[in-house]
C-alpha positions in Angstrom: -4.5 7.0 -16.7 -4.0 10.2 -18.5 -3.0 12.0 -15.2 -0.2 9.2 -14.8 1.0 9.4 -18.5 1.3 13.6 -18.1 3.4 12.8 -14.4 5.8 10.2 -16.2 6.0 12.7 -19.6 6.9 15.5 -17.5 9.2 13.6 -15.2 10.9 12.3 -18.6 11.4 16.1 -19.5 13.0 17.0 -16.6 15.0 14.1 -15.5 18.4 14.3 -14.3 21.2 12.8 -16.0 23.3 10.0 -15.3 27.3 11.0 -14.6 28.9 10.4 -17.2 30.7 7.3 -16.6 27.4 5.7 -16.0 29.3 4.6 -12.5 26.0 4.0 -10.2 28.3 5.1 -7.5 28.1 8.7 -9.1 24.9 8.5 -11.1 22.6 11.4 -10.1 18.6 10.4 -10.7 16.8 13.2 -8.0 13.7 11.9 -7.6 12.8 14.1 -4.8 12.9 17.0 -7.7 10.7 15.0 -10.1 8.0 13.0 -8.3 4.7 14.6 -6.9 5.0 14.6 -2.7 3.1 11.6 -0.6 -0.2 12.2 0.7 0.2 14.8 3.1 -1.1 13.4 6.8 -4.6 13.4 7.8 -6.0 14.0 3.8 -8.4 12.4 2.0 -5.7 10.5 0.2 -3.9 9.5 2.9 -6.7 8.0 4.9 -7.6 5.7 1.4 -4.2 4.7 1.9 -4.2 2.8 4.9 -7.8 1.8 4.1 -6.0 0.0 1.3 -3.4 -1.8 3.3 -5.3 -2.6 5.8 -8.2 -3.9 3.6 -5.2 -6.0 1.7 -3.8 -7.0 5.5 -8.0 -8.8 6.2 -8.0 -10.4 2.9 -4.2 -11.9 2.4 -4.1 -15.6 2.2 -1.6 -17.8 3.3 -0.2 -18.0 0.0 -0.3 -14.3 -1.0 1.7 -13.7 2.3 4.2 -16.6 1.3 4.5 -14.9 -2.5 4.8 -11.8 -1.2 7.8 -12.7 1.5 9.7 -14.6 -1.4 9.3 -11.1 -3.7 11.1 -9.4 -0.9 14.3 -10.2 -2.8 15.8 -7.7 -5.1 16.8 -10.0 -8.2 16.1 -9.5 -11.7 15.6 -13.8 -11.0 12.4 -13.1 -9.6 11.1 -12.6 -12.9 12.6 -15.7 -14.4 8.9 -17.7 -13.6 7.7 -14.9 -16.5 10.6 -15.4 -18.8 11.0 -19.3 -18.7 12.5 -22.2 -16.6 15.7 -23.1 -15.1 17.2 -19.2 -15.6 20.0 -18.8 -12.9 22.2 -16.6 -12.2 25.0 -19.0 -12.8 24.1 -19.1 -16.2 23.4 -15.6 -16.9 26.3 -14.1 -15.6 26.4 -10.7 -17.8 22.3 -10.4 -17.3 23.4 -10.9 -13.3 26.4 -8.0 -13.3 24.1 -5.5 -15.4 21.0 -5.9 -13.8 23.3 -5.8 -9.8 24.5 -2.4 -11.3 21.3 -1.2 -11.7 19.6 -2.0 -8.6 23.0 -0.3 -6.8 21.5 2.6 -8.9 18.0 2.0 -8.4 18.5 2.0 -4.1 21.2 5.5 -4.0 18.6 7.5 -5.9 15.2 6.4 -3.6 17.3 6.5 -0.3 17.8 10.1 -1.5 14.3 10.4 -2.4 13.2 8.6 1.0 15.5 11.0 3.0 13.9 13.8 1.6 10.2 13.1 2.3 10.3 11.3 5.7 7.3 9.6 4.8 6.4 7.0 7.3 5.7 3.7 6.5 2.4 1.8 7.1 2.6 0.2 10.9 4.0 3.9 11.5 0.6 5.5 10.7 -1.6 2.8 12.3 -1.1 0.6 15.1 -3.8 -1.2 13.3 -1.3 -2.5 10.6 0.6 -5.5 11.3 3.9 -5.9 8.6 5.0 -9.5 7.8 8.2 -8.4 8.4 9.8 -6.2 10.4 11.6 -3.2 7.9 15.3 -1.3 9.0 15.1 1.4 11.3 14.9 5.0 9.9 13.7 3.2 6.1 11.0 5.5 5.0 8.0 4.7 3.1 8.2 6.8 -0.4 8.8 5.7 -2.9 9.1 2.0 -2.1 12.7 1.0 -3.3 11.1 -2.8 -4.3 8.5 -1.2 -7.0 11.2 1.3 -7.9 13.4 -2.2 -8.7 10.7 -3.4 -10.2 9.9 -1.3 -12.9 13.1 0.0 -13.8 14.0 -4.3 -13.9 10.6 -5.0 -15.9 11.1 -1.5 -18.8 14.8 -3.2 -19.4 13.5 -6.4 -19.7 10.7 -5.6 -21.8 13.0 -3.7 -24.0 15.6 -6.6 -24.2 12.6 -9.0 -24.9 9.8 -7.6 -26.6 8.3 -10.8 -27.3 7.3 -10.7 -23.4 6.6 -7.4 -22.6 3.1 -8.2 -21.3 4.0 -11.2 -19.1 6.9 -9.0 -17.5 4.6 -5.8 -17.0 2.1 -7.9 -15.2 4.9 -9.5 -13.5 6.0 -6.2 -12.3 2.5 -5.4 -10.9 2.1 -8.3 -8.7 5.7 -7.9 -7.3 5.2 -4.0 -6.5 1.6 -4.9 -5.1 3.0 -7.6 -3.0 4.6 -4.6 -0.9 1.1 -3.4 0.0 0.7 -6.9 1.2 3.4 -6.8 3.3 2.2 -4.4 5.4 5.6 -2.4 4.2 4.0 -0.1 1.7 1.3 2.3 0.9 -0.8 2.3 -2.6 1.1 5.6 -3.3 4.2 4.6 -2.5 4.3 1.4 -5.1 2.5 4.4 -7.7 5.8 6.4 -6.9 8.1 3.3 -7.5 6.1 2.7 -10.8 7.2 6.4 -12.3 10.7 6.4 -10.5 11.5 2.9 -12.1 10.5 4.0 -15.3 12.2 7.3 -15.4 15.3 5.4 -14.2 15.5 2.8 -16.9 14.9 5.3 -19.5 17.9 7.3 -18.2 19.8 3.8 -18.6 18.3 3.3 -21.8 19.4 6.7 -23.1 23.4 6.8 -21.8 26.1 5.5 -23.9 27.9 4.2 -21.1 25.4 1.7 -20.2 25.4 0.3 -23.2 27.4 -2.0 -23.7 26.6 -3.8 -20.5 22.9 -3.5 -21.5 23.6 -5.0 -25.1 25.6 -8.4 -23.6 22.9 -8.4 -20.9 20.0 -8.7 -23.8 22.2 -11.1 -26.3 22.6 -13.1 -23.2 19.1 -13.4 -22.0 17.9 -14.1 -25.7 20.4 -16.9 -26.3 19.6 -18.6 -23.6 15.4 -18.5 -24.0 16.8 -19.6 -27.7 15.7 -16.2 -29.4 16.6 -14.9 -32.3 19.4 -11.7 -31.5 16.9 -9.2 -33.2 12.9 -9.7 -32.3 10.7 -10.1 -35.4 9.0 -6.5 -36.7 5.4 -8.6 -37.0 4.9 -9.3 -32.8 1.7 -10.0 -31.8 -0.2 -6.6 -31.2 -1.4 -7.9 -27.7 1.4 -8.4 -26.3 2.3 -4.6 -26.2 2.1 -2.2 -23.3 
């Protein structure tokens, strides 16, 4: 735990910033210049890598490999069995638009970081693996774009609703994990996506040209679970993260 909260201060620290337009088309996050490198092939660390996902490929039920296929989506709608029934994109159009603009940011800045490392995925290592799906050609393994979406969706959403930040985190967690039962991802990979999506939504967070978009997004979303436009100061202490 401590080791991860030093990785994610330091990557804080040295992030780089977003363009200033905020245009994910010419946003710059390099995560090949702030994330620690994969396992390196044949270590220690690699090897309890595919241990993992091939311990997760013998145990996966029927249902966890149906869960897991659904949560192959990118949509911040995934998450609406956390935040409450009946959300829709129809409904939700500014949380829709804002949260499209940052997956568009989320996937140019871990196709960099994918192009970088070369990592290969899973079934690549180990004819032993069997994927439940068959990934694009020449898609590398780290950091896995899904967790990346993931965390950088569940950081903005906790910060737009507080009053559910435990629900989403945990959310977050099984949707990242459900990569590793897929077949598609190593342990590290989703740990990777977990830093990257943080570091990305802070970068959001922290640019004035985001804003705006961010700030209709959150009204929007709170309006519609019937919150109040400001959470209460008094939230129940376990609900942090």
């Amino acid at each position: 735990m401590k080791r991860c909260a030093l990785l994610l201060s330091m990557l804080l620290i040295g992030q780089t910033a977003l363009a200033d337009d905020g245009d994910a088309s010419h946003a710059t996050v390099e995560l090949s210049n702030l994330l620690p490198p994969p396992p390196a092939a044949g270590s220690t660390a690699a090897q309890h890598d595919l241990e993992v996902v091939l311990a997760m490929q013998q145990t996966r039920t029927d249902a966890e490999a149906a869960a897991a296929k659904a949560d192959a989506e990118r949509s911040v709608f995934r998450f609406t069995d956390t935040l409450g029934p009946g959300l829709q994109a129809k409904m939700l159009p500014k949380t829709a638009a804002f949260f499209a603009r940052t997956t568009a940011l989320d996937k140019q800045a871990v196709k960099e970081a994918k192009t970088f490392w070369h990592h290969p995925r899973p079934a690549e290592v180990s004819d032993q693996v069997h994927p439940l799906a068959k990934e694009k050609a020449n898609d590398w393994s780290y950091p896995s774009g899904h967790a990346t979406f993931g965390y950088t969706t569940a950081v903005l959403l906790a910060n737009m609703l507080p009053e559910k930040r435990a629900a989403i985190f945990a959310r977050a967690d099984e949707y990242a994990e459900h990569r590793i039962v897929m077949g598609a991802h190593f342990p590290t990979d989703i740990e990777a996506g977990r830093l990257a999506g943080t570091v990305i939504a802070a970068d959001i967070m922290q640019d004035a040209s985001w804003r705006q978009d961010y700030e209709a997004a959150r009204l929007e979303l709170r309006h519609a679970l019937g919150l109040p436009d400001h959470p209460s100061q008094t939230m129940d202490g376990g609900d942090a993260r």
